[in-house]
C-alpha positions in Angstrom: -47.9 46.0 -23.8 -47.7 42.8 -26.3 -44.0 43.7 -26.4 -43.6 43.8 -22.6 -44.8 40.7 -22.4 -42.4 39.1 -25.0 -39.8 40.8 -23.7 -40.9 39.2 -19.8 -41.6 36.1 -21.1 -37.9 35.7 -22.9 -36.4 37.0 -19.8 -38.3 34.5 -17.5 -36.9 31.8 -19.8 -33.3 32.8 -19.7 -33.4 33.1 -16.4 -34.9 29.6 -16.4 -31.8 28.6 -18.6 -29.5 29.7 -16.2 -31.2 27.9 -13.4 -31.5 25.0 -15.0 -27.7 25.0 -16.1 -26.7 26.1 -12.6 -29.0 23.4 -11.5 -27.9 20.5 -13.8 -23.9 21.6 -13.6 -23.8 21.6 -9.2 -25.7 18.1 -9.4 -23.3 16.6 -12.2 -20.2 17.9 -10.3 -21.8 16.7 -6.8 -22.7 13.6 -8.7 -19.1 12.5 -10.1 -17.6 13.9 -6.8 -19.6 11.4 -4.8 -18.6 9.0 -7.5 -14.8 9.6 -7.0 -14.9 9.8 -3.5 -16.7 6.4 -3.3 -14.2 5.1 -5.8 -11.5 6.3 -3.4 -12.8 4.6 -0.4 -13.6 1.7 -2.1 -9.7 1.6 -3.5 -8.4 2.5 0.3 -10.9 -0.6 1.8 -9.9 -3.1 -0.7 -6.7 -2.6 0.0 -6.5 -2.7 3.6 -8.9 -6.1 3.2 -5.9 -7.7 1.2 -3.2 -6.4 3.4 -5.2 -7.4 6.2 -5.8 -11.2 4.7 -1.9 -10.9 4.0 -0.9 -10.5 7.1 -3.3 -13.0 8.2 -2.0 -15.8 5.8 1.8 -14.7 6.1 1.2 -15.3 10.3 -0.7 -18.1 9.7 2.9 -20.0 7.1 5.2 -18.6 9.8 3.0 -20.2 13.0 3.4 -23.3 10.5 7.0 -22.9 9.7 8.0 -22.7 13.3 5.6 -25.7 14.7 7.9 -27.7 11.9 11.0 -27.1 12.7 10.7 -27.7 16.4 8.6 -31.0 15.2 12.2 -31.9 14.4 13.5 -31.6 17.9 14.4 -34.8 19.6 14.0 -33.5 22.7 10.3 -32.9 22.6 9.5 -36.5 21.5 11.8 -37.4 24.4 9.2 -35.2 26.9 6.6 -37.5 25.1 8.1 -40.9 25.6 10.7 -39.9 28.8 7.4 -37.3 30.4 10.7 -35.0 30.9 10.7 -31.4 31.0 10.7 -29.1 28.1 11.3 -25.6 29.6 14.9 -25.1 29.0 14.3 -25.3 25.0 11.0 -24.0 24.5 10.8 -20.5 27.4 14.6 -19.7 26.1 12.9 -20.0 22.2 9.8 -17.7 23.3 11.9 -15.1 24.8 14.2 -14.7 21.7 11.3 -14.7 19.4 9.7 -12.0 21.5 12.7 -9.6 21.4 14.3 -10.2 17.7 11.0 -10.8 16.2 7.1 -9.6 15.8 5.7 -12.7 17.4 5.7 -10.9 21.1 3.2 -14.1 22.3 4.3 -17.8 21.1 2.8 -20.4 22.9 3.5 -24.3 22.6 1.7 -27.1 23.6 2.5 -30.9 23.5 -0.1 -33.4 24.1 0.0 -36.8 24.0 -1.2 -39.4 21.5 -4.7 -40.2 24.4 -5.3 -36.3 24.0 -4.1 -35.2 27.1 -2.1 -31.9 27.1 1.4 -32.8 29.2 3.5 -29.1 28.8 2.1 -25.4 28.0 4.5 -22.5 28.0 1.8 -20.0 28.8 1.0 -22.2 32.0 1.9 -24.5 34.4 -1.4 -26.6 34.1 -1.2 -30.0 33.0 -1.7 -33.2 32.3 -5.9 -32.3 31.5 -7.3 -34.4 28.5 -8.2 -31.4 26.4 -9.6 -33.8 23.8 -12.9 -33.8 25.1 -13.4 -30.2 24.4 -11.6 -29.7 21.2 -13.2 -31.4 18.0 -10.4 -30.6 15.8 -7.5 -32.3 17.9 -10.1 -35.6 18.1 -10.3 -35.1 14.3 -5.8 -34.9 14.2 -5.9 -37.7 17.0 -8.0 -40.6 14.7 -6.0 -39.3 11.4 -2.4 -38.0 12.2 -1.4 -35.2 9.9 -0.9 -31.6 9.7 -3.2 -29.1 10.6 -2.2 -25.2 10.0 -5.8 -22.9 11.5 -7.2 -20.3 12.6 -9.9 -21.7 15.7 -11.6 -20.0 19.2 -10.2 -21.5 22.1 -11.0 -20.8 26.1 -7.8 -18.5 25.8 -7.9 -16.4 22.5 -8.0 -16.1 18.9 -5.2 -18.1 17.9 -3.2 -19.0 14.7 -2.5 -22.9 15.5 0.1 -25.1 14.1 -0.9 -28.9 14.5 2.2 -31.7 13.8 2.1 -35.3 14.3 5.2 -36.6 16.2 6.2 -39.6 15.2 9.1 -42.1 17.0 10.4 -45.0 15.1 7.3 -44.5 13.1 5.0 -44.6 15.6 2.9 -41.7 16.5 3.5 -40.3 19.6 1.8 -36.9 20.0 1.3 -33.5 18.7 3.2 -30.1 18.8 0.8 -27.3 19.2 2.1 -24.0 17.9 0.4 -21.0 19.0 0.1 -17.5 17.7 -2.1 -14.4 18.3 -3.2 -11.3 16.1 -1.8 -8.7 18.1 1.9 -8.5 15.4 -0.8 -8.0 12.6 -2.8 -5.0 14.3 0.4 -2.9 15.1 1.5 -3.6 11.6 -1.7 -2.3 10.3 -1.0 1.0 13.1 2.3 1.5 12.7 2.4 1.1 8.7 -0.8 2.5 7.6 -1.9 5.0 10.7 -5.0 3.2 11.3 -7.0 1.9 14.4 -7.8 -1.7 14.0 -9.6 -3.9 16.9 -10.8 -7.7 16.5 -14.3 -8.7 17.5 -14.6 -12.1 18.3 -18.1 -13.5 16.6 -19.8 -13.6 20.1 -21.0 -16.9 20.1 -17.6 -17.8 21.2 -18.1 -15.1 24.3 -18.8 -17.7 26.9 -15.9 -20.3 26.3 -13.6 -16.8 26.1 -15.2 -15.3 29.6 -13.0 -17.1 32.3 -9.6 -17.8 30.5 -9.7 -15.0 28.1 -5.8 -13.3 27.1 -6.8 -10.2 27.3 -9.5 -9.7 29.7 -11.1 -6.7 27.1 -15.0 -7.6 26.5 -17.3 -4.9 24.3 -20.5 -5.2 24.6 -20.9 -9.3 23.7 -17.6 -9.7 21.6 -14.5 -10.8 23.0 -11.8 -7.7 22.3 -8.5 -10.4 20.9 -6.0 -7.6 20.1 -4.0 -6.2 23.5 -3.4 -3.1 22.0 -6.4 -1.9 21.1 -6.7 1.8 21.3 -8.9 3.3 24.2 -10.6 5.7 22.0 -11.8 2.8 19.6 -13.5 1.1 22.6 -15.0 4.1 24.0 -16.1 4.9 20.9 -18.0 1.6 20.0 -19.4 1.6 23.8 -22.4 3.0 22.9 -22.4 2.3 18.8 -24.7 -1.0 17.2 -21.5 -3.0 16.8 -23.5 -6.0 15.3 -24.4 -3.6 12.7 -20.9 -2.5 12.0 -20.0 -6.1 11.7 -22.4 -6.5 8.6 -20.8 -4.3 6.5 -20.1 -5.2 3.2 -16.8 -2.6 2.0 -17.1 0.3 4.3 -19.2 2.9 5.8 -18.0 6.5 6.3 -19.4 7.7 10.0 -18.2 10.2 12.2 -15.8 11.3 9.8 -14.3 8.1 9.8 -13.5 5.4 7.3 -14.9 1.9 8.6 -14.0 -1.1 6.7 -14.8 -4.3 8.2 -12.5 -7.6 7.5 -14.1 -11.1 8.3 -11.8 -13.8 9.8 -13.7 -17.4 8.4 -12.4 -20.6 8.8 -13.8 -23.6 7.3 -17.0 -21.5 6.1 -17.0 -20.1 10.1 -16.8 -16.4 10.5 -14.6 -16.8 13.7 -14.1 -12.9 14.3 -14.5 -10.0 12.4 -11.1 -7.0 11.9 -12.4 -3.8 12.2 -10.2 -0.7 10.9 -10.7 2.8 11.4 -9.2 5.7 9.9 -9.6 9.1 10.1 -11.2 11.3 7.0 -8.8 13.9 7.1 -5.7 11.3 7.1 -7.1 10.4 3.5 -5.5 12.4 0.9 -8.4 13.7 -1.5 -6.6 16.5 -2.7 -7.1 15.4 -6.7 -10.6 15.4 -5.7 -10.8 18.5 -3.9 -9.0 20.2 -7.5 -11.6 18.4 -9.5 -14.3 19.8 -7.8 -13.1 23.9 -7.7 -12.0 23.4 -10.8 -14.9 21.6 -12.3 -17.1 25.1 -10.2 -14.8 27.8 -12.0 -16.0 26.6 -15.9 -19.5 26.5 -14.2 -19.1 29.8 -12.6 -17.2 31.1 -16.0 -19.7 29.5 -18.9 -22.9 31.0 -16.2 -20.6 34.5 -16.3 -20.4 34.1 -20.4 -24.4 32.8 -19.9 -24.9 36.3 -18.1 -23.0 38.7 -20.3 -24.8 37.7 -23.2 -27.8 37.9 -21.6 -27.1 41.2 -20.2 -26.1 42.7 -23.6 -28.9 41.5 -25.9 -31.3 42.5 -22.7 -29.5 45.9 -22.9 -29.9 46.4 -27.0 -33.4 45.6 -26.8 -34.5 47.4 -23.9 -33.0 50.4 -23.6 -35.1 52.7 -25.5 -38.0 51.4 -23.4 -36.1 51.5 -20.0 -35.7 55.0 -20.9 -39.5 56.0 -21.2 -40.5 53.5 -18.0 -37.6 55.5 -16.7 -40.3 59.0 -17.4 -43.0 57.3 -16.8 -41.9 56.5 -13.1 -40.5 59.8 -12.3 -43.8 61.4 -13.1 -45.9 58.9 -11.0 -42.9 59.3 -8.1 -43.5 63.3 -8.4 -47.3 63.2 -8.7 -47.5 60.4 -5.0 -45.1 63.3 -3.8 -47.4 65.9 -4.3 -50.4 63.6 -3.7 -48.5 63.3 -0.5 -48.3 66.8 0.2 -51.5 67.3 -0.1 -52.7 64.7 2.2 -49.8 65.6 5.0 -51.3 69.0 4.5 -54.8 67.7 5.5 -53.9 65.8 8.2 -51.8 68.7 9.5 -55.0 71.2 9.4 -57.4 68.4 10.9 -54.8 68.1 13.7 -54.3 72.3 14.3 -58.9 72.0 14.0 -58.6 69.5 16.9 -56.1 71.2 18.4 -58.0 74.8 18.1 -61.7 73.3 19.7 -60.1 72.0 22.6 -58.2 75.4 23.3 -61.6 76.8 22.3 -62.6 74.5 24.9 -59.9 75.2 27.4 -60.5 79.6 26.8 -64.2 78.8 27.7 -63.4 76.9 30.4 -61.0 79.6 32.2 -64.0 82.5 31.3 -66.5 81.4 32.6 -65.7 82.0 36.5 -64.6 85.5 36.0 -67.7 86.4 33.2 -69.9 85.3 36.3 -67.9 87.5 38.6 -68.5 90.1 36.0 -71.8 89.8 36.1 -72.2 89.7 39.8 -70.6 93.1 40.1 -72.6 94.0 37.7 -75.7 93.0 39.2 -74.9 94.0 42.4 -74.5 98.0 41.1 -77.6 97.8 39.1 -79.9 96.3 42.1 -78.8 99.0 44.9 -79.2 101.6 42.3 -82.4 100.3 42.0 -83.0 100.0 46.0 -81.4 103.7 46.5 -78.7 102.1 48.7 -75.7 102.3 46.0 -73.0 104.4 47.6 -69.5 106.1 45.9 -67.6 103.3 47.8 -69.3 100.3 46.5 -69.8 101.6 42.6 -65.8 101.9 43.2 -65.3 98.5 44.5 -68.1 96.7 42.1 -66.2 99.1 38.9 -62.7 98.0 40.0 -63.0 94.3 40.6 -64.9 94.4 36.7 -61.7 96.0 35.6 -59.3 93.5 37.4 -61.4 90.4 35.9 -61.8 91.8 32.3 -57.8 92.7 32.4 -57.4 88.7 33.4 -59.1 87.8 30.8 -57.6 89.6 27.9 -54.0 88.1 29.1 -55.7 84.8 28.6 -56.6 86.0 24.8 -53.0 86.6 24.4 -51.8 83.6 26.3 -54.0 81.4 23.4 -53.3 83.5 20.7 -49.6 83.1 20.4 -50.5 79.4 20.1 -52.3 80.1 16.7 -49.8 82.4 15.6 -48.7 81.4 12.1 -45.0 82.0 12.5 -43.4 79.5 10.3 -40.0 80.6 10.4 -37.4 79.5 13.7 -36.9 82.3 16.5 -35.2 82.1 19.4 -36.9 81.2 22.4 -35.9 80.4 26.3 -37.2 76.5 27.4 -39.0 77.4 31.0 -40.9 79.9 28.5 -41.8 77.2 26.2 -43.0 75.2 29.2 -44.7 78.0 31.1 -46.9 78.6 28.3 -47.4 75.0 27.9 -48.8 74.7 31.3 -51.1 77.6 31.1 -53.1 76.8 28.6 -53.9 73.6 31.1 -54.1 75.3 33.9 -57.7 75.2 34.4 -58.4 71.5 33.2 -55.3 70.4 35.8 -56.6 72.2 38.8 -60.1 71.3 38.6 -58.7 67.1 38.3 -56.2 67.6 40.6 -53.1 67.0 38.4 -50.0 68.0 40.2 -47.2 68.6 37.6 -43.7 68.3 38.8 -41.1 70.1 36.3 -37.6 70.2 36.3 -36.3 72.8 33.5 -33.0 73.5 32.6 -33.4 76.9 31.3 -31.4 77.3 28.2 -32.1 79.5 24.8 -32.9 77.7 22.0 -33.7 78.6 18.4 -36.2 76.5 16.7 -40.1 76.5 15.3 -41.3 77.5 18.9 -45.0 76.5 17.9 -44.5 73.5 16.3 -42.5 72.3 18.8 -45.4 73.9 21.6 -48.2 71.9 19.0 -46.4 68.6 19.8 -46.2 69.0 23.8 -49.8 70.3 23.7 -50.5 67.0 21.5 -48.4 64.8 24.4 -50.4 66.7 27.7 -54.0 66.0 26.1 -53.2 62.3 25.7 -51.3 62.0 29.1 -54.8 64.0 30.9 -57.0 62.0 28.7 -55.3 58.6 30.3 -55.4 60.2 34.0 -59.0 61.4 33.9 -59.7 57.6 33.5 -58.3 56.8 36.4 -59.4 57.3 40.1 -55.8 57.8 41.6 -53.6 60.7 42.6 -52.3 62.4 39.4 -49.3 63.2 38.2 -47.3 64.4 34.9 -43.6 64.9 35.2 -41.4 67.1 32.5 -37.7 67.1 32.8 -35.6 69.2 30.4 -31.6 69.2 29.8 -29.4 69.3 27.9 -27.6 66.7 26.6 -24.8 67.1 24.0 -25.5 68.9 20.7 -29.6 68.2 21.8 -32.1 69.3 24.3 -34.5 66.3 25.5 -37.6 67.2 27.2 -39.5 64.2 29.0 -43.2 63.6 29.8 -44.2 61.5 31.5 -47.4 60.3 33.8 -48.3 57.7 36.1 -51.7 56.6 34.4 -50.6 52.7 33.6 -48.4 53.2 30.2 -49.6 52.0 26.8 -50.2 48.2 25.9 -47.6 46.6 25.0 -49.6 44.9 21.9 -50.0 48.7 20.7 -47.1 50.5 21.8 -45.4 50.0 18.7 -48.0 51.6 16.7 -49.5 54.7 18.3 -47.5 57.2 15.8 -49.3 55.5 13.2 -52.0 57.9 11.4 -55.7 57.5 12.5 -54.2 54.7 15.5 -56.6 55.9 18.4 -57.4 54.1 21.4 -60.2 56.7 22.1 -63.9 56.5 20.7 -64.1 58.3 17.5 -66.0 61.2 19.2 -62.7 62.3 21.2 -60.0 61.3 18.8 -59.0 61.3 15.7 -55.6 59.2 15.6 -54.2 61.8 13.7 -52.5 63.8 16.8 -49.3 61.6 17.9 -48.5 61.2 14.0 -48.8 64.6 13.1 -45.9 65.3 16.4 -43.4 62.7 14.6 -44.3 64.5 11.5 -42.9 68.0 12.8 -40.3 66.6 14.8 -38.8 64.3 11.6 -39.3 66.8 8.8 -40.0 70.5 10.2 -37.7 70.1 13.6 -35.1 67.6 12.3 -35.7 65.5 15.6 -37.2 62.4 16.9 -39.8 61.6 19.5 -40.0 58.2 20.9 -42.3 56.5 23.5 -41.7 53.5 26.1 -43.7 52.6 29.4 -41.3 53.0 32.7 -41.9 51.9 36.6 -40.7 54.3 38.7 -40.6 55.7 42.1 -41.9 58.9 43.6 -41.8 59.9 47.3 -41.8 56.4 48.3 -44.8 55.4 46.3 -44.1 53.0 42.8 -46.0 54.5 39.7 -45.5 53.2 36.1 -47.0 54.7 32.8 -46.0 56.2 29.3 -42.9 58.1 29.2 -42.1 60.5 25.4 -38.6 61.4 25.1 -38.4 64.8 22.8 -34.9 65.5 21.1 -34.8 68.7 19.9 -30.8 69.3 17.8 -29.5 72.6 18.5 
């Protein structure tokens, strides 16, 4: 026993090992997974924030470089000084940038030295002192000089160019060159295969809401890229967008990669850039190898782990595998015959039940015919007595004892063959087995007035004829038991047939079926439903013992609602299958 226990207790710790190891190794490969992953996206974000701010500072020169060059113009400072028109120089230059260049939307403004605006290419307003509403051209206007930003106006989110405009010296105005976001979102599509969309910061919402470019709101935020893709809106509709404009790198959500890109300007978060990209566009293929390769030396050291384990387990415990290996046979053979024993038992309480009620039943169908016995017998003795016994009565009274005694000694024969103790198969016809079946009820069912309706297919069979007779005797008694409860008309069908290599007989009554809460156990041994005075719980296991191992068949029981000369009836229903 002390070595059992050693041997236990170093198994249970190996096995420990090997869950520790399997254990330790899935959370350390999980672990630097997670790590490489998160050093990927963290790669991938970083670098779409500085191709993001590149685009936005290489828009932001070229909105410069072109407010410079046309600062150069003559022709503008002559609208300035002459109030002429500027639309065959500027439209003509709009148009060619739009079709030989990524700037699809340039706008231009002049506006005079007193603030007021006097020509917009986007417009054909004019001549409205925008210097009341715009800080930073009151700012330009009190100190000429250049201004290159990024600013929220009533129109968009706009890269603006500011120049002075000077005459002779004198400063006359400022040229306003205008650029949008839009060139750096389909760079960022087109290049890369992402989804970007920019959220203005939505305190700006209100001055956006009548004069907006793009007429696209979200929630609060003004939508300032025209191109936006309609699965990106409907997909922030109902997200926390405010949250998504907090973060920090990137999030991964909804099998996307979210990376969010601030637009600030003079310590102002003006809008926010944010850019989507699908998970399975990433390419984490090195990662993927890592991580089945990092598994197979896991899967091959615990393999190596095993083996080992599995040999020394085998050298030391052979020897006493070998006598558990005897020790459990001889326990296995003596349950078996313990078994036995006890199947024998319950078999002979079963056949004792079985014999006092047919005790019970013989009783039953002599008494009428012993009293008519003695009657006769009576009768003949008393007018013998009285001198008024004649030849023709003695002859009548003698013959009708003869009849009776005759009936009764068929009955003795009827039961006997029950007890027989043939035990070996013999061939037998069904509506036999059935018709001797019914007579050994035949008394009980007339005097409750159960009516049985049979329907036999007569066929020869060749099994244990009263085994098979024990089981439907076994299936009667508890269907009469259930009907003498009940204060209805009575019936117990029985259908034969057969049915491919099997012959299925079927009882069934109309006495209310079994509960369904014990349905499932009534072939249990010592189950009863009765009081312990009428049943022992032994009979329905004993028939699924002779049907399983002395037949070879199978009895089942369900409850069934059916019809019967218009009237609906429901109750148990056994299904016998009998191989042939």
């Amino acid at each position: 026993m002390k070595k059992n226990r050693y041997l236990i207790s170093n198994l249970f710790i190996l096995i420990i090992i090997c869950l520790t190891v399997v254990l330790l190794g899935s959370y350390s490969i999980l672990q630097k997974e997670k790590e490489l992953l998160n050093e990927k996206y963290t790669s991938i974000s970083q670098n779409f924030k500085d191709k993001s701010n590149s685009l936005i500072q290489t828009k932001k020169n070229a909105t410069l470089a072109i407010a410079l060059t046309l600062a150069e113009d003559e022709r503008i400072k002559d609208i300035l000084l002459n109030n002429e028109s500027a639309d065959y120089s500027l439209d003509k230059l709009s148009q060619k940038m739009r079709e030989y260049t990524d700037f699809k939307n340039v706008w231009f403004q002049i506006i005079n030295k007193d603030g007021f605006s006097v020509y917009r290419s986007w417009t054909d307003n004019k001549n409205d002192k925008i210097k009341n509403f715009r800080l930073d051209l009151q700012e330009l206007l009190k100190n000429p000089s250049v201004k290159n930003t990024i600013s929220v106006g009533i129109y968009d989110i706009t890269f603006k160019s500011m120049i002075p405009l000077y005459k002779n010296d004198k400063f006359i105005g400022v040229l306003e060159s205008i650029t949008h976001f839009n060139s750096i979102t389909r760079e960022l599509r087109n290049t890369h295969g992402v989804e970007p969309i920019i959220l203005v910061n939505s305190i700006f919402t209100k001055q956006l809401k009548d004069n907006s470019f793009t007429k696209i709101f979200l929630q609060n935020h003004y939508v300032a890229n025209l191109s936006v893709s309609q699965a990106i809106l409907d997909y922030l509709e109902h997200r926390e967008i405010d949250k998504l404009l907090e973060i920090k790198d990137y999030i991964i959500k909804d099998e996307k990669l979210i990376i969010n890109v601030p637009i600030i300007e003079n310590e102002i978060k003006l809008a926010n850039v944010l850019i989507f990209k699908d998970l399975n566009q990433i390419d984490i293929s090195e990662i993927i190898e890592f991580k089945k390769n990092a598994f197979f030396y896991l899967i091959s050291f615990l393999l190596f782990l095993c083996f080992t384990i599995f040999i020394i387990g085998y050298y030391l415990y052979t020897k006493r595998l070998k006598e558990l290996n005897i020790i459990l046979q001889q326990t296995i053979d003596e349950e078996i015959v313990k078994n036995d024993e006890k199947n024998k038992i319950l078999f002979q309480q079963n056949k004792m039940a079985a014999m006092g009620e047919m005790i019970g039943n013989i009783a039953h169908q002599w008494r009428q015919p012993l009293s008519m016995i003695t009657i006769a017998a009576s009768s003949i003795k008393l007018k013998k007595e009285l001198g008024l016994l004649d030849d023709k009565d003695c002859d009548e009274s003698l013959n009708h004892i003869v009849d009776t005694s005759n009936y009764l000694s068929n009955t003795i024969d009827d039961f006997q063959y029950y007890f027989s103790p043939n035990k070996k198969k013999n061939p037998f016809y069904t509506k036999d087995l059935i018709d001797k079946l019914l007579k050994l009820h035949t008394m009980d069912f007339t005097d409750k007035n159960i009516h049985v309706i049979k329907n036999i297919d007569n066929i020869e069979i060749i099994s244990f004829e009263n085994e098979l007779l024990q089981v439907l005797i076994n299936i009667l008694n508890n269907a009469k038991d259930e009907l003498f409860k009940k204060e209805i008309e009575r019936y117990i069908f029985i259908d034969g047939y057969k049915e491919k290599e099997n012959y299925i007989i079927k009882i069934k009554d109309n006495a209310g079926g079994i509960g369904e809460e014990i349905i499932d156990r009534i072939f249990e041994p010592y189950f009863t439903t009765k009081h312990k005075s009428k049943g022992t719980g032994i009979g329905l296991y004993m028939c699924q013992e002779i049907m399983s191992k002395h037949i070879g068949g199978t009895i089942r029981v369900f409850n069934e609602k059916y019809e019967y000369k218009n009237q609906e009836f429901s109750g148990a229903k056994f299904e016998i299958i009998i191989p042939l």
